[in-house]
N, C-alpha and C positions, 0 to 999 in steps of 0.2 A: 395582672390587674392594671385599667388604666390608670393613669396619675389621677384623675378622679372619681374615683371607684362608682361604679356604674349601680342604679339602683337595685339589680338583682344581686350584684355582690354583696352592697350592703346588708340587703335581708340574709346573704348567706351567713354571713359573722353574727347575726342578731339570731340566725336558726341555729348554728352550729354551738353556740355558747349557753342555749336554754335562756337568752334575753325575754326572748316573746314564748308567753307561756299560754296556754290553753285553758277554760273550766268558765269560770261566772263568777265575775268581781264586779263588785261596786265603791265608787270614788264616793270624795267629801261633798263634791256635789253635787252627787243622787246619777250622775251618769252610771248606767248597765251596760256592760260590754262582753263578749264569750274570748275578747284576748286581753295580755296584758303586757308592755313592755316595761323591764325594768334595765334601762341601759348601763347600771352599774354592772354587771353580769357579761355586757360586753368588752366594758372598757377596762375589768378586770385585769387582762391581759394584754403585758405592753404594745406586744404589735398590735394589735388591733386599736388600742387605743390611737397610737401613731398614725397607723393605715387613714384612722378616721378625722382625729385632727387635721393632718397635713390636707389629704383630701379635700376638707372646709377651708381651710387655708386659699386652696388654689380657686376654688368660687368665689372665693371674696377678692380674690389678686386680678381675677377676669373684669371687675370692675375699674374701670381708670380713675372717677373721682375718690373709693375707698385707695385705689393702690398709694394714689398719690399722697395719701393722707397718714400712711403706716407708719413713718420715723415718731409723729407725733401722738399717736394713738394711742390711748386707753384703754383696757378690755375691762368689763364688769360681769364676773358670775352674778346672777342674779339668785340660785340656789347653792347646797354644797354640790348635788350632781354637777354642777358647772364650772366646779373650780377647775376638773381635768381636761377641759374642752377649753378651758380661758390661758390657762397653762401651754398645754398643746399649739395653742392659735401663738400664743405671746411668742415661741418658741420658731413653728413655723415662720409665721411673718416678720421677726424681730421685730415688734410693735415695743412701743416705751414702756409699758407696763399692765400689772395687774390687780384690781380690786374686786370688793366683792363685797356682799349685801348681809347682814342679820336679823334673824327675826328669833327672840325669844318661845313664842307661841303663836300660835294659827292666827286668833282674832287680835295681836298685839302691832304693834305698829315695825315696818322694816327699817332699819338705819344702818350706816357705815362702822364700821368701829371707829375709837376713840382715835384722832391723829391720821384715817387712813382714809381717805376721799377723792374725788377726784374736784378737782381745783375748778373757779369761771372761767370758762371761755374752751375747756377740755374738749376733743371731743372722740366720743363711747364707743365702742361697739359692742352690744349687749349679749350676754349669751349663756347658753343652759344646754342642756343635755338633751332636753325634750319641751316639746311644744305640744301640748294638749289644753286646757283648760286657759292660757294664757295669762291667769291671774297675774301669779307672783312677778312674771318679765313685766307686767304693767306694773307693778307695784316700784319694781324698782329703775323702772323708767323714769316715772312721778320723781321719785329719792332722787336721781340723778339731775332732772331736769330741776328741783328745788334747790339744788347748791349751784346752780348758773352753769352748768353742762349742757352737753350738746351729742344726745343720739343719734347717731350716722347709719346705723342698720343694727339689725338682730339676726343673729345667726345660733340654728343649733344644730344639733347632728339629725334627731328626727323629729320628723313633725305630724301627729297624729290629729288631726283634724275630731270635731266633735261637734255637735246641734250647741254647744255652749262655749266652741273656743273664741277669743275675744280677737279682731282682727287687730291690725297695727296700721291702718291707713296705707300712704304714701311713702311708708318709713320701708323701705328694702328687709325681707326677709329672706335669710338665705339658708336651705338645711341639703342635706345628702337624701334622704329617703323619704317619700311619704307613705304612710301606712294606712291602707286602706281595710279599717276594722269596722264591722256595726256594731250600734252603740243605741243604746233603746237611754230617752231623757229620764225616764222612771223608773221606778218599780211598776208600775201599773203598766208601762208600753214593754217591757219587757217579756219577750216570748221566750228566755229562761227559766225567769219567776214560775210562769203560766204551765211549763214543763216541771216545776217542782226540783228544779235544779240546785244542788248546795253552792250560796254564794258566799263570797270572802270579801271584806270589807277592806280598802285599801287604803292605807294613807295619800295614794298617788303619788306618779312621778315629779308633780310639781307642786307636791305641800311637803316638803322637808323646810324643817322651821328654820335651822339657823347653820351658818359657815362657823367651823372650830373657831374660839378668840387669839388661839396661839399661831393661825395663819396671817402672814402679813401681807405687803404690798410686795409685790416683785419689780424689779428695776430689771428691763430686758439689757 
């Protein structure tokens, strides 16, 4: 494997671990899809998890203004899938440290825990497991950017593109694989439904409401 594993490898570790699942699922909101990736499933196991982190590591090190930036840097999971990728990266890069986001409930508002934030003038490198729907990384972009921080890129391991994923501008994203799934915006565009096909309702990859409160801030 190259030092950074190449996007068919990636799909290999995503095939090999039953990550990307097969059938007719439908997200929180209203996207139809015939796959589904659940990348706890990959990251389950260490090496892979490893293989995967360091790998993103070294896309992010390929950059000279992120490299130069690592002694002082931040990482924010934005979900709990994120804490292992924020972990992993902290670990890779020796970045200063590690934070992360909570959210009680779907429609409730995201916050830092009590005591655990990143300070003015910080600055972030945001990250999650997966990138589909983009909500909650905006949500805690916003959270970030509202205590006087400073987003420098977003980075996650995969990134599944959709007719509803929210872009990030000018803000550098950086992921190992993109996965390219069809994805009907409805019920009604969907040509599963239209097949009579049994669908499973998903919480999705990126509506996990909240980070454990007994997880703390890591100091690299």
């Amino acid at each position: 494997m190259e030092l950074i594993p190449t996007q068919k490898e990636v799909l290999g570790i995503i095939q090999e671990t039953g990550a990307l699942r097969s059938g007719h699922f439908e997200y929180k909101d209203g996207i139809h899809t015939a796959q589904h990736l659940e990348p706890a499933l990959a990251m389950r196991n260490f090496h892979n998890a490893k293989v995967l982190s360091v790998g993103l590591s070294r896309l992010l090190r390929a950059n000279s203004e992120i490299r130069s930036m690592i002694p002082d840097l931040s990482i924010v999971a934005a979900t709990v899938g994120g804490l292992p990728v924020a972990y992993g990266l902290c670990e890779a890069l020796h970045a200063r440290q590690v934070y992360f986001t909570e959210k009680e409930k779907r429609n409730a508002g995201m916050h830092f825990p009590q005591y655990v934030e990143p300070k003015p003038g910080d600055r972030v490198l945001l990250v999650d497991d997966i990138l589909r729907s983009g909500r909650l990384l905006h949500e805690a972009k916003a959270l970030i950017e509202s205590r006087g921080a400073e987003v420098v890129a977003v980075a996650v391991l995969f990134y599944l593109p959709t007719p509803k994923t929210a872009g990030f501008g000018a803000l550098p994203l950086y992921y190992l694989a993109e996965l390219e799934i069809t994805c009907y915006a409805d019920a009604r565009s969907c040509e599963l439904c239209k097949r009579g096909v049994p669908v499973q309702q998903l919480e999705g990859t990126e509506e996990r409401e909240a980070v454990p409160a007994e997880l703390v801030a890591m100091d690299a």
